[in-house]
VEXDREN-2710 file (C-alpha; in Angstrom, 1 decimal):
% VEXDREN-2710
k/r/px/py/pz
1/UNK/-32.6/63.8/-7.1
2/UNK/-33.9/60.5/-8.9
3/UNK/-33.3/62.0/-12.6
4/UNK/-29.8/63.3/-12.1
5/UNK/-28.5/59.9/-10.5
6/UNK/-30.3/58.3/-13.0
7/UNK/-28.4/60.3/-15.8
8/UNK/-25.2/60.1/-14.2
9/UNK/-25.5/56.1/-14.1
10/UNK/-26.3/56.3/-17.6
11/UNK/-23.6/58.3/-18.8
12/UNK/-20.8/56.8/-16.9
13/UNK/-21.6/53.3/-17.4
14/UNK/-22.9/53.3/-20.8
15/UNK/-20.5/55.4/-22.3
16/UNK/-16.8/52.9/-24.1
17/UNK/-14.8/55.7/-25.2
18/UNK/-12.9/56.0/-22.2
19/UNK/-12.0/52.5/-21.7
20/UNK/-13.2/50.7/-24.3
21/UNK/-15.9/48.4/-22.0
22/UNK/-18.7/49.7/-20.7
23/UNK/-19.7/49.5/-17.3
24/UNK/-23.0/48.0/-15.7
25/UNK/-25.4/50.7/-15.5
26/UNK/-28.6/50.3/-12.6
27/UNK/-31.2/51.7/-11.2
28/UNK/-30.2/53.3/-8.2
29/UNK/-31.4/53.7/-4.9
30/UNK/-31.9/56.8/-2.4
31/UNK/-32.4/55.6/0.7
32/UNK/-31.7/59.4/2.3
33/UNK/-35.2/60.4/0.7
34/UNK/-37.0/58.8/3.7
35/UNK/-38.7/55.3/4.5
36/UNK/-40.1/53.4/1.4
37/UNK/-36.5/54.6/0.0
38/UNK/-35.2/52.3/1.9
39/UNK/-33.8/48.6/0.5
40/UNK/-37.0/47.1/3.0
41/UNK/-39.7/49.1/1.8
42/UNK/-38.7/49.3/-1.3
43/UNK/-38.6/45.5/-1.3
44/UNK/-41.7/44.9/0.3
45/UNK/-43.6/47.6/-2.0
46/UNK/-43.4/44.6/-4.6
47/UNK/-45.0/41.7/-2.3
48/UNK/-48.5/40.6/-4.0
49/UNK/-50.8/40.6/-1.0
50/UNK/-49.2/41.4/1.8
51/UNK/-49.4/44.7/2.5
52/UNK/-46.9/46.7/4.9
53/UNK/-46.6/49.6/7.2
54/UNK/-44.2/51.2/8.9
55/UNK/-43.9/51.0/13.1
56/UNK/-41.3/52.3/15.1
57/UNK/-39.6/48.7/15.1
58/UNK/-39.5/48.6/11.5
59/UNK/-41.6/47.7/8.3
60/UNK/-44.5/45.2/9.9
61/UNK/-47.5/43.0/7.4
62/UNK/-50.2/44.4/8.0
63/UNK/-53.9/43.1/6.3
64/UNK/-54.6/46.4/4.1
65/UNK/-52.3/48.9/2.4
66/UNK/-52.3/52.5/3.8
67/UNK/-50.0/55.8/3.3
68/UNK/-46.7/54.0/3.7
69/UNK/-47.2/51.4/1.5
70/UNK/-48.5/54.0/-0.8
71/UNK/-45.4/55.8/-0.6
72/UNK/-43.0/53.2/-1.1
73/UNK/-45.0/52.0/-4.1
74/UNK/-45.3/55.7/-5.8
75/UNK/-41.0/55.9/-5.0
76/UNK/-40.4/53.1/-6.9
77/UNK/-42.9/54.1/-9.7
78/UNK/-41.2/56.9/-10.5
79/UNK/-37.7/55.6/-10.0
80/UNK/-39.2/53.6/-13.1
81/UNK/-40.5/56.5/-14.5
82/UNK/-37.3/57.9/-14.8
83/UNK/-35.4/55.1/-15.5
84/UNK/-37.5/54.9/-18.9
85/UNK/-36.9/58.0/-20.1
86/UNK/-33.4/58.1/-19.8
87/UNK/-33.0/54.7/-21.1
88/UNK/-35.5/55.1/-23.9
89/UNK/-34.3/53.1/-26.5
90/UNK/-31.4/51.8/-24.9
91/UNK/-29.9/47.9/-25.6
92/UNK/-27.6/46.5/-23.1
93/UNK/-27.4/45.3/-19.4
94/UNK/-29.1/47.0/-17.1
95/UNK/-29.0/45.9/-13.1
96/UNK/-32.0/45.9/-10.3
97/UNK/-31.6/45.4/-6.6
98/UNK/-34.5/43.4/-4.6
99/UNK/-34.0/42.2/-1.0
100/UNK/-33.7/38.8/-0.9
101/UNK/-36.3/36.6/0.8
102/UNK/-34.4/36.0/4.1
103/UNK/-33.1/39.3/4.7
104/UNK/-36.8/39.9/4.2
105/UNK/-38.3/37.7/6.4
106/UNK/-36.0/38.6/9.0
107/UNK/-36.8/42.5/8.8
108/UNK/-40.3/42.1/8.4
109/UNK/-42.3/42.2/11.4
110/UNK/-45.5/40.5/12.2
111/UNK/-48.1/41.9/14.3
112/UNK/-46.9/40.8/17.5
113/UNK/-43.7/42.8/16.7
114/UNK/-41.6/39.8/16.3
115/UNK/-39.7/39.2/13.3
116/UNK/-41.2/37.2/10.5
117/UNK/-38.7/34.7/10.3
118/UNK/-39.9/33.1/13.9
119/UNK/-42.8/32.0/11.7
120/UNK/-42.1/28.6/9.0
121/UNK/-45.3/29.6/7.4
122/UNK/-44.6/33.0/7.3
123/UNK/-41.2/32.7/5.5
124/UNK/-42.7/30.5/2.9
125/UNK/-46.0/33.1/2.7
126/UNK/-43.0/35.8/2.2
127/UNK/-40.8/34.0/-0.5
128/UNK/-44.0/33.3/-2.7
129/UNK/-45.1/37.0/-2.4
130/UNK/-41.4/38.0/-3.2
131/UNK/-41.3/35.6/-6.4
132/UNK/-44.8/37.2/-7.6
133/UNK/-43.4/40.7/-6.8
134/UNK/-40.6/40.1/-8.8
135/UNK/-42.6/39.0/-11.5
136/UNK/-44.6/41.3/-12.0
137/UNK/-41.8/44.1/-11.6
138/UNK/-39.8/42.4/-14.2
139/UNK/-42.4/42.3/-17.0
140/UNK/-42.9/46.2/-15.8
141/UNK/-39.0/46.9/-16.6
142/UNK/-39.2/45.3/-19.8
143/UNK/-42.2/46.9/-21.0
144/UNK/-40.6/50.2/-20.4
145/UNK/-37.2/49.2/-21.8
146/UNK/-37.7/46.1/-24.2
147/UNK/-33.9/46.2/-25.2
148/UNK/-32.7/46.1/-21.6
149/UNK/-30.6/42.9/-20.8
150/UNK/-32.2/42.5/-17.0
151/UNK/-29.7/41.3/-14.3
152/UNK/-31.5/40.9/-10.6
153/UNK/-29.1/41.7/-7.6
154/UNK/-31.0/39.7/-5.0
155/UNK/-29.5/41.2/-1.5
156/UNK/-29.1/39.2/1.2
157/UNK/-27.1/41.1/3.7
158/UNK/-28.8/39.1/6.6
159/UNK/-28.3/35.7/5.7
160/UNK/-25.4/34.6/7.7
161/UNK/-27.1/35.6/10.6
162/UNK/-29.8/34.0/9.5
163/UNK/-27.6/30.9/9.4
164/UNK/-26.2/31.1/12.5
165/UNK/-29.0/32.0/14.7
166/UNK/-27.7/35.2/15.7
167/UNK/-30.9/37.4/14.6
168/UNK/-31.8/39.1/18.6
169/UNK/-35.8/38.7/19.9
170/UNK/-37.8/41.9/19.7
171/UNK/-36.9/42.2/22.8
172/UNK/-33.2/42.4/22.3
173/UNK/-32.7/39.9/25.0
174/UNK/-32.3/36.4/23.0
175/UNK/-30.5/35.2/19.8
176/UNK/-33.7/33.6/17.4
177/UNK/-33.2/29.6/16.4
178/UNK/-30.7/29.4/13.5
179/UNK/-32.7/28.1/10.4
180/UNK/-31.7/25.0/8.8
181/UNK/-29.5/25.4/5.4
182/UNK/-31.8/23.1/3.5
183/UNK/-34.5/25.1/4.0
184/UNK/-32.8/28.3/2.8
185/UNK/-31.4/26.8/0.1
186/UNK/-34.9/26.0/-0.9
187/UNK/-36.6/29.3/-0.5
188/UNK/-33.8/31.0/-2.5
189/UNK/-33.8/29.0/-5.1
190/UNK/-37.5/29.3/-5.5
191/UNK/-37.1/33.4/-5.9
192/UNK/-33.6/32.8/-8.1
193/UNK/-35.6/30.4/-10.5
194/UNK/-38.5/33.1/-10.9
195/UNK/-36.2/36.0/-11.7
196/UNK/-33.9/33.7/-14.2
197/UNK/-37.3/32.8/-15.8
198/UNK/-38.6/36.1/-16.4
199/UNK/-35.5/38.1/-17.2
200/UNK/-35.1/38.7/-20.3
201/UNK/-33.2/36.1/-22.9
202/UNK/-29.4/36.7/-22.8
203/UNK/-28.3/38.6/-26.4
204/UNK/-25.4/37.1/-28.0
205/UNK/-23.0/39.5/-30.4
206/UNK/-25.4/39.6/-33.3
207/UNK/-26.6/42.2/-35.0
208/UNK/-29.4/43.7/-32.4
209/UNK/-26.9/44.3/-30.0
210/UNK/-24.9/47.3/-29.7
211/UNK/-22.2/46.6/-26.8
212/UNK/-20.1/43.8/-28.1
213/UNK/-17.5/44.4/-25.4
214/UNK/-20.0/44.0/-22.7
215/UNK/-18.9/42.5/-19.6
216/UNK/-20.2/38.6/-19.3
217/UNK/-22.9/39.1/-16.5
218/UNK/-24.7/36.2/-15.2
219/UNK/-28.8/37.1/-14.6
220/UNK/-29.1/36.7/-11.0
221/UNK/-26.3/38.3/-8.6
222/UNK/-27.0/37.3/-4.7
223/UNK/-25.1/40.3/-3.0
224/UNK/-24.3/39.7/0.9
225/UNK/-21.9/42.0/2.5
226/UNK/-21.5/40.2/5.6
227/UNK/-18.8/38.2/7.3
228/UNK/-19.2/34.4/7.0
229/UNK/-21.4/34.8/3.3
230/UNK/-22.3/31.2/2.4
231/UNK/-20.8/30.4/-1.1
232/UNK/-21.4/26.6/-1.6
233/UNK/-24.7/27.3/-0.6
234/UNK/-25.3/30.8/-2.8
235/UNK/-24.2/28.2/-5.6
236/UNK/-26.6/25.9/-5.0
237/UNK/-29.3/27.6/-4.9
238/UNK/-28.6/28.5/-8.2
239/UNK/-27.0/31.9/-8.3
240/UNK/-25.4/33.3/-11.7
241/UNK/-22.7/35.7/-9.3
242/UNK/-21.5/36.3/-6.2
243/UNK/-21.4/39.6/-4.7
244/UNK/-19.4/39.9/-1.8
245/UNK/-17.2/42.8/0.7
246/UNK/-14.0/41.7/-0.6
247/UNK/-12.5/43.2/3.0
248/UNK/-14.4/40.3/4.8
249/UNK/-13.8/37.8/2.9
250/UNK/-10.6/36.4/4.7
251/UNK/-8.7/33.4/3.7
252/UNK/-11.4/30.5/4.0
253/UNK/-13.6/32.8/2.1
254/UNK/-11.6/33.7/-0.7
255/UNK/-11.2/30.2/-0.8
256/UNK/-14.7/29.6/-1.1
257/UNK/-14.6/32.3/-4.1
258/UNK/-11.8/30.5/-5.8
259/UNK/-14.2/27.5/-6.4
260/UNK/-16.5/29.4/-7.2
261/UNK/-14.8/31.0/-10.0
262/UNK/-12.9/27.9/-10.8
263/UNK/-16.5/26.9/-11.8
264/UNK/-18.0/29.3/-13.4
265/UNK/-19.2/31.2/-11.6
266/UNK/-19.1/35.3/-12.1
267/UNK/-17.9/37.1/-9.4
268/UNK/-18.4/40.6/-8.3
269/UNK/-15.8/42.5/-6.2
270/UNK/-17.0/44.7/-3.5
271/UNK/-13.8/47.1/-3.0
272/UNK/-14.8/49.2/0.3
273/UNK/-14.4/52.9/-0.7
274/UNK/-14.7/55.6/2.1
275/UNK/-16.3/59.6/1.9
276/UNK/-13.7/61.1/1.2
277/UNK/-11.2/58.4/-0.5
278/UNK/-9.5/59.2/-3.8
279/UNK/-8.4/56.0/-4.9
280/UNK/-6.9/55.3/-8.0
281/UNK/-7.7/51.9/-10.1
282/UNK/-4.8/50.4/-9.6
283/UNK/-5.3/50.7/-6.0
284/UNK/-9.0/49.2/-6.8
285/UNK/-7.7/46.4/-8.5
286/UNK/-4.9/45.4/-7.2
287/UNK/-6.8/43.8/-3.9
288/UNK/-8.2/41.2/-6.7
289/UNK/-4.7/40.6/-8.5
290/UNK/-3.0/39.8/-5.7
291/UNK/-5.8/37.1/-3.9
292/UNK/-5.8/35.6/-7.7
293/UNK/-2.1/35.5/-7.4
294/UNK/-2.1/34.3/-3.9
295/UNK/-5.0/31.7/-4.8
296/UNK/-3.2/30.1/-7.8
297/UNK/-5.4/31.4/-10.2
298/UNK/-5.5/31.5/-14.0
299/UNK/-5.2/35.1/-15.0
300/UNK/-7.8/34.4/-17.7
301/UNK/-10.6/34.0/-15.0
302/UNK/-9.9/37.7/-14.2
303/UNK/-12.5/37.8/-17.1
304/UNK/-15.2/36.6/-14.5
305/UNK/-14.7/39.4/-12.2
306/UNK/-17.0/42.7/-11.9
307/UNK/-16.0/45.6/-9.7
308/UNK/-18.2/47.6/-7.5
309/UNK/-18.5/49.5/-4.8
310/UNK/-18.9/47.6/-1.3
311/UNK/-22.2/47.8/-0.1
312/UNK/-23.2/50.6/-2.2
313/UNK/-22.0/54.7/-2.1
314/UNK/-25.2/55.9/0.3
315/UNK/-22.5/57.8/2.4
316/UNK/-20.6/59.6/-0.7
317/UNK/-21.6/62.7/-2.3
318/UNK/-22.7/63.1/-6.1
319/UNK/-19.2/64.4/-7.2
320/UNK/-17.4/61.6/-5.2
321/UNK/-19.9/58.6/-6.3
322/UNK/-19.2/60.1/-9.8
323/UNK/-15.5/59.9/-9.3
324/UNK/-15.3/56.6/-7.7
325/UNK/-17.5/55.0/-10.5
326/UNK/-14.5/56.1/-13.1
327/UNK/-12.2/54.9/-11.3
328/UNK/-14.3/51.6/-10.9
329/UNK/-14.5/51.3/-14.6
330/UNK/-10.9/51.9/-15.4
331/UNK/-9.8/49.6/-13.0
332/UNK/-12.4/46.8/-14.2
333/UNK/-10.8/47.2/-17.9
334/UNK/-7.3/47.6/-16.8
335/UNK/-8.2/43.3/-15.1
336/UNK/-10.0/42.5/-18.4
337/UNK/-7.0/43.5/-20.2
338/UNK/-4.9/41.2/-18.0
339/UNK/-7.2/38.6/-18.7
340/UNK/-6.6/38.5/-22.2
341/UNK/-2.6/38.6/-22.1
END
């Protein structure tokens, strides 16, 4: 299961001939194998002491590692595994996915059952765990693949509700305290300036590098496909891109975007694609054309833009995730090419 979405990715995304641009390729994830699949455990199988288990309320820090830590940690191991030999000797971009330190805290439990994010202490214990993880799993990745051009997607699904206070109790009967900006600001920008250190050094076009027509991709991509996703704050924290649902972005937040852009900022599309959809890139792209039209901006920042799939393609079989990531890549080059008129 691992190795043939591993080869797909790799053929589809790495291959210029249909298109002329290449697309991202990543290391995907299988949540439907089972827990430690899952974005959480997966996640919190990186976390430098702090083990976890699994309870019927969710993922819970526990004081020593047992089976479903194990089993998280020997999933993404061989995720690795495979990701190195189909990569051997490969020179490009190549995307990761951790959970973000809020989503984190707030899925985590403590022993009482109660999220870890009711816990100041906690979170911080969490985020520098996180940062260490992500250390440690970066220096792996480029030991394995040394010409690999290492983008992090930190997700971060939870963080509006963070923000708001809208996170329920264990119990399901209350709404936990929102958590100040300032301090999640802070906590994200201490994981963001970890992974920006220890990525490895962006390649220019000189002669070591083989895809001259890559797409411009910032280092550190904060994905959050929730209503409400905090822009101005994403930016300062220190985020490269922007990954967002572009179906709830509405107008405030494509506003938000527009800035965004406007400064520099790279900004990746989620277009929300269905089981069972056929759509065609021009019905991918044009969602983007017409908010830059409708937005007043220049065509050239169309450059800016990546394309993906909302929230992932969990729900899509092989031979429809294969299709839509064509049709991704077409549209992507068919807004590059605008770009350029």
């Amino acid at each position: 299961m691992v190795r043939e979405a591993v080869h797909i990715v790799r053929d589809l995304l790495t291959d210029q001939s249909r298109t002329g641009r290449p697309g991202v390729p990543y290391l995907p994830e299988l949540p439907g194998r089972g827990p430690g699949a899952d974005m959480i455990g997966r996640t919190a199988a990186l976390l430098v002491d702090m083990p976890v288990d699994l309870q019927p309320s969710g993922w819970r820090i526990v004081d020593r590692p047992g089976r479903d830590h194990s089993r998280a940690r020997g999933y993404l191991r061989n995720d690795l595994d495979e990701l190195a030999e189909a990569f051997d000797g490969y020179h490009g971009i190549l995307k990761l996915q951790v959970a973000g330190p809020w989503t984190l805290a707030a899925e985590l439990r403590v022993h009482r059952g109660e999220r870890t994010i009711v816990d100041p202490g906690a979170c911080r214990d969490v985020a520098a765990s996180l940062a260490a993880g992500i250390e440690e799993h970066l220096a792996d990745v480029r030991r394995l693949l040394p010409g690999a051009d290492l983008v992090v997607q930190v997700d971060e699904p939870l963080l509006p509700a963070v923000l708001a206070g809208s996170l329920p109790t264990s119990s399901g009967f209350g709404r936990l305290r929102a958590i100040d900006p300032e301090e999640v600001r802070r906590q994200l920008a201490e994981v963001i300036d970890v992974v920006r250190r220890e990525r490895s050094p962006r390649r220019t076009a000189d002669a070591g590098r083989e895809n001259a027509t890559e797409p411009a991709t910032g280092g550190v991509l904060v994905h959050c496909c929730a209503d409400r996703v905090p822009v101005p704050l994403l930016r300062q924290a220190g985020a490269d891109a922007l990954a967002v649902d572009i179906s709830r972005l509405g107008v405030r937040g494509w506003e938000s975007v527009a800035e965004a852009v406007e400064d520099g900022m790279e900004f990746w599309a989620g277009v929300p694609v269905l089981p069972g959809e056929s759509p065609t890139a021009q019905t991918l792209a044009d969602p983007v054309r017409t908010a830059w039209r409708e937005l007043g901006l220049e065509r050239r920042l169309l450059d800016q833009v990546v394309l993906a799939p909302a929230c992932g393609l969990a729900g899509h079989s092989p031979a429809e995730a294969v299709a839509v990531h064509r049709r991704l890549v077409e549209a992507a080059a068919e807004l590059a090419e605008e770009a350029e008129r």
